[in-house]
Each structure stands twice: as C-alpha cells, then as structure tokens.
C-alpha positions as CSV (number, residue, x, y, z in Angstrom):
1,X,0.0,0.0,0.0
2,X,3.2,2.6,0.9
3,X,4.2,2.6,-3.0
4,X,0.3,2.6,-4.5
5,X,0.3,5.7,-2.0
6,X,3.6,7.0,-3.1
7,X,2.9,6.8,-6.9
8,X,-0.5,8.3,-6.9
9,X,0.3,10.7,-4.4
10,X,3.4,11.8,-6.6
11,X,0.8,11.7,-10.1
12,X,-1.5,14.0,-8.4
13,X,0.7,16.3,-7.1
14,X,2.2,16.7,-10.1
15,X,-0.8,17.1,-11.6
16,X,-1.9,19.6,-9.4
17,X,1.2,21.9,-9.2
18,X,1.0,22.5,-12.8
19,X,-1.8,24.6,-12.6
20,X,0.4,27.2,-10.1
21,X,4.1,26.7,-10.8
22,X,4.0,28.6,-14.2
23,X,2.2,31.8,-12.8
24,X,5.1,33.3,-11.2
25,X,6.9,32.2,-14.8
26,X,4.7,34.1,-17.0
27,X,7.0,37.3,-17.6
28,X,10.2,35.3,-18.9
29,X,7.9,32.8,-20.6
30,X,6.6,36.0,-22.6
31,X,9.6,37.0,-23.7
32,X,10.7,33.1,-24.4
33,X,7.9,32.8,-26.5
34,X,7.7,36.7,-27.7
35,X,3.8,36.7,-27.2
36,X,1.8,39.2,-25.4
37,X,0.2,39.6,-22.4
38,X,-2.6,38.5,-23.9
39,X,-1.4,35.9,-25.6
40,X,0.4,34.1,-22.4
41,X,-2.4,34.2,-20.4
42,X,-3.6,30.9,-23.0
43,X,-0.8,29.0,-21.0
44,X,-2.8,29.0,-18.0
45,X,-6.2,29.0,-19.9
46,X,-5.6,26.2,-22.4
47,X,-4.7,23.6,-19.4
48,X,-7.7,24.4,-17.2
49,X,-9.6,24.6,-20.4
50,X,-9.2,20.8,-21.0
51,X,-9.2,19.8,-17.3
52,X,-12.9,21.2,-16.9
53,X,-13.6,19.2,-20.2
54,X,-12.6,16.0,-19.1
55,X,-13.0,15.6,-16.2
56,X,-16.6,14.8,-15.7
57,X,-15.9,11.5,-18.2
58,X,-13.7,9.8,-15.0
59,X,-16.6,7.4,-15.2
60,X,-17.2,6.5,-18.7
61,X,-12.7,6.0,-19.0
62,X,-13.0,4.0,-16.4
63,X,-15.4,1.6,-17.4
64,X,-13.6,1.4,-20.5
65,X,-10.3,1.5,-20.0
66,X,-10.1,0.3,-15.9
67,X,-8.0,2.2,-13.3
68,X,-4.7,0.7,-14.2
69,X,-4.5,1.6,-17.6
70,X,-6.1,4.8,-17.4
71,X,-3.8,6.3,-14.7
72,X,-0.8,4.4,-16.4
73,X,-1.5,6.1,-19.9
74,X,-2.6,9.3,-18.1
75,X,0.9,10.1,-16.3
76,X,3.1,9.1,-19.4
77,X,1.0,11.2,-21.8
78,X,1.2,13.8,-18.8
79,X,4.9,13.3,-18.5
80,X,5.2,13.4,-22.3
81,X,3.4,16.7,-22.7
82,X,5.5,18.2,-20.2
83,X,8.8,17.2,-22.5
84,X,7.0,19.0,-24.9
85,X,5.7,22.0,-23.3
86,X,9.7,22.7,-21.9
87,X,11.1,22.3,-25.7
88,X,8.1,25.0,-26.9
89,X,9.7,28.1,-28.9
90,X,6.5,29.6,-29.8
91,X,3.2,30.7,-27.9
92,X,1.2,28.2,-30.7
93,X,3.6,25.2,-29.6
94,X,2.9,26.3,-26.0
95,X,-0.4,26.5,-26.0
96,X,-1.3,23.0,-27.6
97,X,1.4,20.7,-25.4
98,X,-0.3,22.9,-22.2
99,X,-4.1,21.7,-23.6
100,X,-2.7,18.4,-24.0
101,X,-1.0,18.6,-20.1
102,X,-4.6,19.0,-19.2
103,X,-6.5,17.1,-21.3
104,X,-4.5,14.0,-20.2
105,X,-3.9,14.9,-16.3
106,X,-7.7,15.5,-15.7
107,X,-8.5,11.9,-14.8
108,X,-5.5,11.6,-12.2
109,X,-7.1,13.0,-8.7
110,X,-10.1,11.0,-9.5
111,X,-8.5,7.7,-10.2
112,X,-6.0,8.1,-8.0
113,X,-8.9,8.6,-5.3
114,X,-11.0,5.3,-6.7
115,X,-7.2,3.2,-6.3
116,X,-6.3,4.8,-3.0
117,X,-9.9,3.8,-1.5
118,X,-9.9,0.2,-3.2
119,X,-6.3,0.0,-1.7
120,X,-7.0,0.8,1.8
121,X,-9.3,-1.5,3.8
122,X,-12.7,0.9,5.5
123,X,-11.2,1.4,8.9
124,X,-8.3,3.3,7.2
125,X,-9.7,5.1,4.3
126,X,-10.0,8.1,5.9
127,X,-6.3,8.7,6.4
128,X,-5.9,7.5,2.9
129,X,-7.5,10.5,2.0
130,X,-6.4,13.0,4.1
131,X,-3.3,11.6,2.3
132,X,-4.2,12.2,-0.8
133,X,-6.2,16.0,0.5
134,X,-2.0,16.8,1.3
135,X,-1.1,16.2,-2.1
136,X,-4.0,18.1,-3.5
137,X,-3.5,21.2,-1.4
138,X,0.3,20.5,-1.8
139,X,0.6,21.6,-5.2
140,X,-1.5,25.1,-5.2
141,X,1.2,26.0,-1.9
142,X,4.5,24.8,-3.9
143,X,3.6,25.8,-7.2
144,X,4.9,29.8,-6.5
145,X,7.6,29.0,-4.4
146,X,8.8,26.2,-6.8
147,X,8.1,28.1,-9.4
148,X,9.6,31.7,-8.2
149,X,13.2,28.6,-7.3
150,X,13.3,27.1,-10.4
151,X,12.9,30.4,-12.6
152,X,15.4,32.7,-11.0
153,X,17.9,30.0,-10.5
154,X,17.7,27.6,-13.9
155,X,14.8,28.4,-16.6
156,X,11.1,28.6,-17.2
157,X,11.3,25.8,-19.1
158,X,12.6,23.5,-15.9
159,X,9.1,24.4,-14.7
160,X,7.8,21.8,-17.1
161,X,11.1,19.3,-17.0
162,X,10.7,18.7,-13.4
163,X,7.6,16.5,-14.3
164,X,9.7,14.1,-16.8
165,X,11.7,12.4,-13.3
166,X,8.6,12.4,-11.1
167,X,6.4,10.8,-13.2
168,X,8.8,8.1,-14.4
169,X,8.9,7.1,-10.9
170,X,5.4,7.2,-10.4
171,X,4.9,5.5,-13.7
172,X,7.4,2.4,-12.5
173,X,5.7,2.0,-9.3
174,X,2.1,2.2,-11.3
175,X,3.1,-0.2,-13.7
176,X,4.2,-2.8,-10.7
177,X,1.7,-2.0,-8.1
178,X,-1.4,-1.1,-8.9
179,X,-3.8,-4.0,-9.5
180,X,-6.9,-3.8,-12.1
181,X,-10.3,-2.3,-11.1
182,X,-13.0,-0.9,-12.5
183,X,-13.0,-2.1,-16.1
184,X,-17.0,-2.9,-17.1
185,X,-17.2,-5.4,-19.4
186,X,-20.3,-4.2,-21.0
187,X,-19.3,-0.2,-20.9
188,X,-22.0,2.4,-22.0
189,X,-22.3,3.6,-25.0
190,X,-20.8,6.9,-25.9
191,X,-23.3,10.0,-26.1
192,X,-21.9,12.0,-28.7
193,X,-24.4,14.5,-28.7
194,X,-23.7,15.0,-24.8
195,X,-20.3,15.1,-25.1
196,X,-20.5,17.8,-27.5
197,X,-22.6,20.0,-25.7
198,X,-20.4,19.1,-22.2
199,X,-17.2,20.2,-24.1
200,X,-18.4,23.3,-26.0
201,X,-20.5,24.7,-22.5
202,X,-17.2,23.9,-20.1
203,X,-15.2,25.5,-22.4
204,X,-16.7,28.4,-23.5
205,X,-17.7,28.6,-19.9
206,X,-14.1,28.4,-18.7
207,X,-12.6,30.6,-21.4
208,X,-15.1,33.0,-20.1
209,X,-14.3,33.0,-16.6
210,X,-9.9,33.1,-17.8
211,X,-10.6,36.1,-20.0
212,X,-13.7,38.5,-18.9
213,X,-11.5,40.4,-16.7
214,X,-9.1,41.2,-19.5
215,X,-12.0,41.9,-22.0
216,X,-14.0,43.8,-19.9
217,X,-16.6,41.2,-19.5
218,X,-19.9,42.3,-21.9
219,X,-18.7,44.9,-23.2
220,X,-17.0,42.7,-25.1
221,X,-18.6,40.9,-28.2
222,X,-16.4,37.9,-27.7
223,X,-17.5,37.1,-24.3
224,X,-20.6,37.9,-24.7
225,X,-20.9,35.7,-27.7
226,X,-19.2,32.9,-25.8
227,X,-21.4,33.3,-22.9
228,X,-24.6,32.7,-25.0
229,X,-23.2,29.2,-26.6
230,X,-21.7,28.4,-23.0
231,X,-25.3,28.3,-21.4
232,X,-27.6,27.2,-24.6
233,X,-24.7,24.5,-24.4
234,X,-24.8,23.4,-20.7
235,X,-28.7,23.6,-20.7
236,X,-28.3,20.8,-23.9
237,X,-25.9,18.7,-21.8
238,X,-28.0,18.9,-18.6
239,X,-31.3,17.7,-20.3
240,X,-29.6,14.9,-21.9
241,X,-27.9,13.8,-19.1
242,X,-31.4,13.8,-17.5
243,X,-33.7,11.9,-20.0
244,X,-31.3,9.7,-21.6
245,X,-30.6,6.4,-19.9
246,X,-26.7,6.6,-20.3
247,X,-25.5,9.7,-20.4
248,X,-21.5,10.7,-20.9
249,X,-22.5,12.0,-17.2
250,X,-24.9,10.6,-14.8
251,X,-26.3,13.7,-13.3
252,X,-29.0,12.1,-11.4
253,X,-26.4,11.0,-9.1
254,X,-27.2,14.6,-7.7
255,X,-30.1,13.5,-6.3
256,X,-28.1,12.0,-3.9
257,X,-27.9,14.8,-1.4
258,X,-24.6,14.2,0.1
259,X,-22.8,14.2,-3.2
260,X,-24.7,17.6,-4.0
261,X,-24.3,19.5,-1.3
262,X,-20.3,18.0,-0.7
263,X,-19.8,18.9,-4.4
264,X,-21.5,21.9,-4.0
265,X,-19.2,22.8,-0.7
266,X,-16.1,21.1,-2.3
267,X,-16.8,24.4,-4.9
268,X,-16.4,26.9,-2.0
269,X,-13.5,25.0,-0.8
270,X,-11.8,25.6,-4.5
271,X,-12.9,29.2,-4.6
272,X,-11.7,30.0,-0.7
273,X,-7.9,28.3,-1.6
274,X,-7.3,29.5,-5.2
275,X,-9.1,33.0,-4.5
276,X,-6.0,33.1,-1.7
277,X,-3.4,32.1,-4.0
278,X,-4.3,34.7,-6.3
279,X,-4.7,37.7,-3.9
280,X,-1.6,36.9,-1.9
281,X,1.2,36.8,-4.7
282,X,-0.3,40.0,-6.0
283,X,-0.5,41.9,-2.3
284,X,3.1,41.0,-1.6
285,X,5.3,41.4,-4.4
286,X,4.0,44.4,-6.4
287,X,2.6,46.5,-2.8
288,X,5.0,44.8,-0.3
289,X,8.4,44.9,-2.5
290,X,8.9,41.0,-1.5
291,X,10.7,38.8,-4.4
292,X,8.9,36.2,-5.8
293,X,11.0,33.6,-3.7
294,X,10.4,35.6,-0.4
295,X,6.3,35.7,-1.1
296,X,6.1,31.7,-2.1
297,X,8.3,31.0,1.1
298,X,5.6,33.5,3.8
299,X,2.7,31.9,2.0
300,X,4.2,28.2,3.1
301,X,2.8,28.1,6.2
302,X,-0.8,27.7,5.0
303,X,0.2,24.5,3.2
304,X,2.0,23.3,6.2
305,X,-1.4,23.9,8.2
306,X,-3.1,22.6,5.9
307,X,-1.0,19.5,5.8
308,X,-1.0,19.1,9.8
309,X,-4.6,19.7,10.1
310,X,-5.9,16.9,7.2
311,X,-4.0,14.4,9.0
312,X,-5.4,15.5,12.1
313,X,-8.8,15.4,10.4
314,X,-7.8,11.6,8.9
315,X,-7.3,9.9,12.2
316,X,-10.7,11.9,14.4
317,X,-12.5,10.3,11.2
318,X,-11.0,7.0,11.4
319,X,-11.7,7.2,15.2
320,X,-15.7,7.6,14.6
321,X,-15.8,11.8,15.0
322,X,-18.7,13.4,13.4
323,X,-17.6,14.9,9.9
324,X,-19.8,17.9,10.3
325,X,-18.2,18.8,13.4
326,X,-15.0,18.1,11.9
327,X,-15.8,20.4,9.7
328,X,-17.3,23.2,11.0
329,X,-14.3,23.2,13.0
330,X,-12.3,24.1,9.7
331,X,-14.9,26.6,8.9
332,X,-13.9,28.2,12.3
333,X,-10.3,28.7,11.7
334,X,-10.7,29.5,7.9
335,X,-13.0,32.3,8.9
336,X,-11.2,33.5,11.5
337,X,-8.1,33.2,9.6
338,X,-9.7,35.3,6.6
339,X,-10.8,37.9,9.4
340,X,-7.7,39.2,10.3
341,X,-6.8,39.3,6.6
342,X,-9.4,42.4,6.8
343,X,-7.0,44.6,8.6
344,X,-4.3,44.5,6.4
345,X,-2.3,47.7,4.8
346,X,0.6,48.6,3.0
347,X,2.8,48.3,6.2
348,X,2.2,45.0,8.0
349,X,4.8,43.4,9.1
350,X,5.7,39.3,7.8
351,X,4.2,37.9,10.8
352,X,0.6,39.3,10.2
353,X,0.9,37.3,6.7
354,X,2.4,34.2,8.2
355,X,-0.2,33.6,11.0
356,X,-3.4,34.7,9.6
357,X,-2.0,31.7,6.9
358,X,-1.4,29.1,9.4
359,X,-4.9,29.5,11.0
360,X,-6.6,29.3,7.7
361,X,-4.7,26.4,6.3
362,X,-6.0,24.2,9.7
363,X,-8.7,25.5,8.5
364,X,-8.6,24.0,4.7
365,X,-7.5,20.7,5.7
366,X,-10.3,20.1,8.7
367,X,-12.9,21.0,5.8
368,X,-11.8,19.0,2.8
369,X,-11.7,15.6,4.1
370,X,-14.7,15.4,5.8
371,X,-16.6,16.8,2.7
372,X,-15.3,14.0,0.6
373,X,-16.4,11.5,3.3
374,X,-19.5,12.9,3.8
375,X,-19.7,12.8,0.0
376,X,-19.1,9.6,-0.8
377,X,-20.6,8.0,2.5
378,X,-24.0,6.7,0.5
379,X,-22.7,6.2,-3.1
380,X,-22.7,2.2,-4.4
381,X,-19.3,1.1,-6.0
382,X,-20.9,1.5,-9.6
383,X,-21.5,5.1,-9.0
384,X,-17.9,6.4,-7.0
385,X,-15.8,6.9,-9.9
386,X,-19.0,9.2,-11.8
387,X,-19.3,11.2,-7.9
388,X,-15.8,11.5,-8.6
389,X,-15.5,13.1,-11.3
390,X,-18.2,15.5,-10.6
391,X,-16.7,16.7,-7.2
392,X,-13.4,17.3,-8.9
393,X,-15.1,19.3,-11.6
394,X,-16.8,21.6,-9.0
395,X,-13.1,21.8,-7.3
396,X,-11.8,22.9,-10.4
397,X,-15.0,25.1,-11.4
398,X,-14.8,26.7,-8.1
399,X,-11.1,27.2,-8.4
400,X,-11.9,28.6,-11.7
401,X,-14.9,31.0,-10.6
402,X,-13.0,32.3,-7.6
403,X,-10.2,33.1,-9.5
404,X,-12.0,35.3,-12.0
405,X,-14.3,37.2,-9.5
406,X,-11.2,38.0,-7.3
407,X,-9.0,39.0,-10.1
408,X,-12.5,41.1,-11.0
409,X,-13.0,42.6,-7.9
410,X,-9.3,43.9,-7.1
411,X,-9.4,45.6,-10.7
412,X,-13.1,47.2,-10.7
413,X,-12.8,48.0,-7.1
414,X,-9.2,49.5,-7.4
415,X,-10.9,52.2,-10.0
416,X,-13.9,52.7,-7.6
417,X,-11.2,53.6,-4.9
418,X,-9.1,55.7,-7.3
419,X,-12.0,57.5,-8.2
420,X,-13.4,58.3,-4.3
421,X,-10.1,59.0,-2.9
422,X,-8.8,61.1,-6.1
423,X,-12.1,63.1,-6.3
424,X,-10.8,64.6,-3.0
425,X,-7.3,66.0,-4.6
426,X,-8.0,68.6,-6.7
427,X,-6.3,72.2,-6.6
428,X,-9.7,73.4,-5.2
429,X,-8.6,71.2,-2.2
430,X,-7.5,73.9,0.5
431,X,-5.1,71.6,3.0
432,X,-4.2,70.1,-0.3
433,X,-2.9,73.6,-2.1
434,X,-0.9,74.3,1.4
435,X,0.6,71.2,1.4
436,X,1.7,71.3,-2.0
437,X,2.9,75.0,-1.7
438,X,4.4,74.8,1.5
439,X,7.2,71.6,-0.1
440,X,7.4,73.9,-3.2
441,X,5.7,71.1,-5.2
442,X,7.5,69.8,-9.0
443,X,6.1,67.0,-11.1
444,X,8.3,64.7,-9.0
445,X,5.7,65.9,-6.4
446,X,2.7,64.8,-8.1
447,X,4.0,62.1,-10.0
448,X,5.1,60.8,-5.7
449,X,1.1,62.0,-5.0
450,X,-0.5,59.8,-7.5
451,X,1.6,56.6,-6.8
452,X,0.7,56.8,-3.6
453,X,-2.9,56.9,-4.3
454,X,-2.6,54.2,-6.8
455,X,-1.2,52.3,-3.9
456,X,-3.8,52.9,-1.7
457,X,-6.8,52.6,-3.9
458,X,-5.1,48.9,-4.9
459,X,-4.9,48.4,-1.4
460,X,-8.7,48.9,-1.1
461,X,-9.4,46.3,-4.2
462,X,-7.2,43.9,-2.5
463,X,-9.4,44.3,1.0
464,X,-12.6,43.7,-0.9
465,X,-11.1,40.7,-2.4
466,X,-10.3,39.4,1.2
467,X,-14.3,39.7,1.7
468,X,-15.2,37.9,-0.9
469,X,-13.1,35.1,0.6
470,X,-13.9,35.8,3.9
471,X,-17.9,35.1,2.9
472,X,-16.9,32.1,1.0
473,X,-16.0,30.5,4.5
474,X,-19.5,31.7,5.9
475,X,-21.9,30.3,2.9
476,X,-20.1,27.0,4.3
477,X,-22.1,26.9,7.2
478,X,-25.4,26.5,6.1
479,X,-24.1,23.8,3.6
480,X,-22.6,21.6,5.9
481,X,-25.2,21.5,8.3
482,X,-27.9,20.5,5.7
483,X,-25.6,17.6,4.8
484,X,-26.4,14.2,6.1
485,X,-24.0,12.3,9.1
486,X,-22.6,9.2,7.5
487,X,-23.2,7.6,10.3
488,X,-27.1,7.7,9.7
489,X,-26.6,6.7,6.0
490,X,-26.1,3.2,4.7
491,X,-23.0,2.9,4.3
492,X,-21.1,0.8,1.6
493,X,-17.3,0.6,0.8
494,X,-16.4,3.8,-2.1
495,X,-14.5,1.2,-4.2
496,X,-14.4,1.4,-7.8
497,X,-14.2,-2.5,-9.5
498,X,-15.9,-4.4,-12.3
C-alpha cells in the first residue's frame, strides 16, 4: 500500500502543481515565446480549459479502459506533454502541449482517489484521503515557491522538465503496483451528442471565466458571444444527461444529497484556496516589495497547516468523530483566519501574513476531508468513480470561478477607490494647495502623490477581495449543516471494481 500511496500521491501532485508553478513564470515565458500579455495568459487557460472538459468523463474511461490503464497512460501522456511543453519556442507550440497537459492529467485526482480507497481497507480510508487531500492542497502551496526557485535559479522551461523524473517514478511503481479495477465489461455507449454540448459549455464557460477580466466582461462581443453558446450549451448537456438512460454523465447521481451538497461545498472550498493564492502573490510582491521567492516561502505556512490539520482530520474520522463537526471546526479557523486578513495595509509586518495563513490552512484541511467522506458516504461502487469526477469538476469550477471574481474585484474595485479618494485631490482642495505649496511642489511631487494613491486605492481592491473570501467561509455553514451524518446513512465501501 506505501508505494500505491507513493505513486499516486506523486501523479497528483504533479498534476496539481501544474496549474500554479508557471504563474510566477509568465513574464520570462513572454519574452521566451515573444507573445503578449494577452497571448500568455492561453498557457494557463488552455490547461484548465481541457481539465474542466474532461473531467466529468472519469466514469465513462473508467469503465472502459479500468484504473490501471487509465492512470498508467494518463501520467506518461502527462509526462510526455510536459517534454513538450519545456522544448516550446512559440506561444502556438505552448499553448497545444499545455491543452494536451490537461487534457491527459484531468483523470488523475479521481483515479487516484478510486485506487487509493480500493487500496485501503474501511477502517483506514479516511487517512488515505487525508493523504491524498495533502497532495491536493500541496501543489496550489509549492507551485509559486517552486516556481519563483526554479525560474530565478535555472529556466522557465525547468518548470515543465521537473515533471519528466517524477512521473517516471510514479509510472514504474504504477506499472508494478497497482492491480486492475473498475473495467466494465459491457461499458455504455458513448453519447456523442452529450459530449458535444459538455465540451463546448465547459469551455466556453471556462474561457469565459480566464478572459472576462481582460476583455472587460460584456462589453465585449467575444465574451458575450461565448457566454450565450456556454449556457444554450450546458442547458443541452443537462437535459440529456437527465432523460437519456446513459449519459456521458450521470447527473442524477445529484439526487443523492450528500454528493450535491459535498460537491456543491467542495466548490467553495476551491474558490476559498485558489481566490488566496491569487490575492496573496499579488498583495506581496508588487505592494509589499517582497521577491517572488520571499512571497512563495511567507505563504508556506498555510500549506503546512493545511498539511498538519488533514491528517489530524484523517485519524478523528477514522476514530468515529462526526464529519460535520470536523468540519465546522475548519470553517472556524478559515474564517477567523480570513478575518484578520481584513485589517491589512501597505505596512504590516511578515508575521501578520504568516499567521493569519497558518490558521486558515488548519482550517482548509479540517474542511476538505470530511466533505469528501461525507460525500461519498451513500454512493454504491458502480457510482464512485461518476461522484468522482463530478466533485473534482466543481473543485476545479470553483477554483476557476474564484479566481476570475477576485482578479474582477481587485481591478473594478481599485478604479472605484481611485476615483473616491482622487475626487478629493483637486487644486480646489484647501489643505491640499498648502501642502503642496508649503514643499514647493514639482512633477516629482505629483507624480510621488498619485503613486501613492494608486497604492492605496489597490490596497482597497485587495481588501474587498479578502471579503469575498472571507464570505466564501460563511456560505459553508449552512451547507454543511444540511448535509447528512454518514453515520445515519447506509454505508457501503467507495470502491471502484468491475
């Protein structure tokens, strides 16, 4: 069991670190590749782009292709692409190897769940997964330090080479370890029509959610266009999925309340920790002066927490504590963690970063695991690899959601700051017109004035983006107390076979 936990912890968090390590990378990608701004942002938007895509069809691979083989062929395509994406000397080249990354990589945290609780006998499943919850929240936390290592001390393109040794080894021990599960010897049939309609509403959906902020959301024709086919499309998939008898998804297995409202709270949970990663780098290397080295290592602590406190949360579960507990505990320390984020300014010192990061990832970890066991708790065999695959897509989709609301909210409410504070300095100001006369004021003078305000008014934006987190924590609540105690379910073992 130690090297089937090994290799698929190793997959997934290779998998999952690809989705941060290249943000911290995108300037000397840009000029590796000469694209624009623009253009570079379609690194990070092709991979999450096919991730959304295929995720959902965990079920459907797995039925046809089993476990083994799908994670097998999953991490050498992934490790293959990765080659690939390091060798790129174009933004076209770039952008196809990084779809591919994600294309292939998307079944890997699902699988690697279904082996890891085939693998484990009941009594110990839960620290299986808050092994495999460490690896998840792993990656997010070493992507920007890794990253910010790797780029200042080697080359962007090691971001993507570090894969090829990592997954080799997890490949070997995959190929020698893992037994076969899952395979159906009678799969469904493919809906085509479904699939379609899945692909075309995630993506446009997803492209969407990577580019409105850029675009200026409706105003432009392109997302506005793209928002139309993403919801005619997802209203296509959803009625299929409902009326046929085998759809590419089974989305009556939301019926099933736990797996709705765990998938629906496993969304939050993706919106609270990527909506963090995203405000964080931002607040401390372009308003705090740290490097990108210094900001990856004061952000650590929140992975470490994270870390301490899912392992914490594995053995209370395995020791018969109530999930909901478990996790309103988390819900607790994530809010209270996201609290003191509220009195931030442009002069805190390290420690105020540090701490308020350690509280919220105990937080993190106490809330993830017992989602997925509350989750999972009434779902047969058949069904885990399908419940799978939906509660990783809302991961992702939440991940995806907070990420473009935050990055919307720091830019729009940035301007609304700029524009209340600078409608106050004005040479009709009085104490303003002293001020400026009394220091004899030049254009260095003003030029010093309005950096300052576009320091502060960014500061505001980046407190209103610390809200919006901080009420992510609080619509938890509500969500985990409707959800069902395992323990009053029926209870059946979440293993994925044929």
């Amino acid at each position: 069991m130690v090297a089937i936990t090994f290799a698929v912890m190793a997959s997934i968090i290779m998998n999952v670190l690809d989705t941060t390590i290249v943000n911290v990378a995108l300037p000397h990608m840009q000029g590796g590749l000469r694209a624009n701004i623009d253009q570079v942002t379609w690194i990070l938007t092709s991979y999450m782009l096919a991730m959304v895509v295929v995720t959902p069809m965990t079920g459907l691979l797995v039925e046809r292709f089993g476990q083994r083989r799908l994670m097998i062929g999953s991490v050498a395509g992934f490790v293959l692409a990765s080659a690939l994406a390091g060798q790129s000397h174009s933004i076209t080249e770039m952008v196809i190897w990084r779809f591919l990354q994600g294309l292939l990589g998307a079944s890997m945290v699902p699988v690697g769940q279904a082996i890891l609780v085939s693998s484990y006998p009941p009594a110990r499943r839960g620290m299986a997964m808050a092994t495999l919850g460490m690896g998840i929240m792993l990656g997010p936390i070493l992507g920007p330090i890794l990253g910010g290592y790797i780029t200042d001390d080697a080359s962007w393109r090691w971001c993507f080479y570090v894969n090829v040794p990592v997954g080799l080894i997890a490949l070997f021990l995959l190929i020698r370890h893992v037994p076969e599960a899952g395979q159906s010897p009678h799969p469904r049939p493919i809906d085509w029509q479904g699939f379609l309609a899945m692909a075309m509403g995630l993506g446009c959906a997803q492209t969407v959610l990577s580019l409105g902020d850029q675009d200026d959301w409706f105003s432009s024709q392109t997302i506005t266009t793209l928002t139309v086919v993403a919801a005619a499309s997802l209203m296509l998939f959803v009625w299929r999925s409902l009326t046929i008898d085998r759809p590419i998804v089974n989305l009556r297995l939301l019926k099933n309340r736990a797996l709705a409202l765990g998938s629906a709270g496993i969304g939050l949970f993706g919106l609270a920790l990527y909506g963090v990663m995203v405000i964080l780098p931002f607040y401390l290397q372009e308003h705090m002066g740290y490097e990108a080295q210094t900001a990856g290592l004061v952000m650590a602590p929140q992975g470490v927490g994270a870390m301490v406190s899912m392992a914490l949360a594995g053995r209370l579960l395995n020791h018969g504590a109530n999930p909901r507990l478990v996790a309103l505990s988390g819900i607790a320390l994530g809010t209270f963690g996201s609290y003191l984020t509220l009195s931030y300014n442009l002069h805190i010192d390290m420690a105020w970063v540090i701490w308020p990061g350690l509280i919220r990832g105990l937080g993190l970890g106490l809330i993830s695991i017992p989602l997925f066991t509350i989750a999972f708790s009434s779902l047969t065999r058949q069904e885990t690899a399908e419940g799978s695959g939906i509660f990783n897509l809302m991961r992702n989709l939440g991940g995806s959601i907070g990420i473009a609301i935050i990055t919307t909210i720091i830019s729009e409410y940035t301007q609304v700051a700029w524009n209340q504070m600078g409608g106050h300095i004005t040479p009709y100001t009085p104490m303003l017109a002293v001020v400026l006369h009394g220091h004899q004021a030049t254009a260095a003078t003003v030029q010093t004035l309005a950096q300052i305000l576009g320091q502060h008014a960014a500061m505001r934006g980046i407190l209103d983006a610390f809200v919006f987190v901080f009420w992510g924590f609080i619509i938890l609540i509500p969500l985990v107390l409707f959800m069902g105690n395992p323990k009053t379910s029926h209870p059946v073992e979440i293993v994925v076979e044929s």
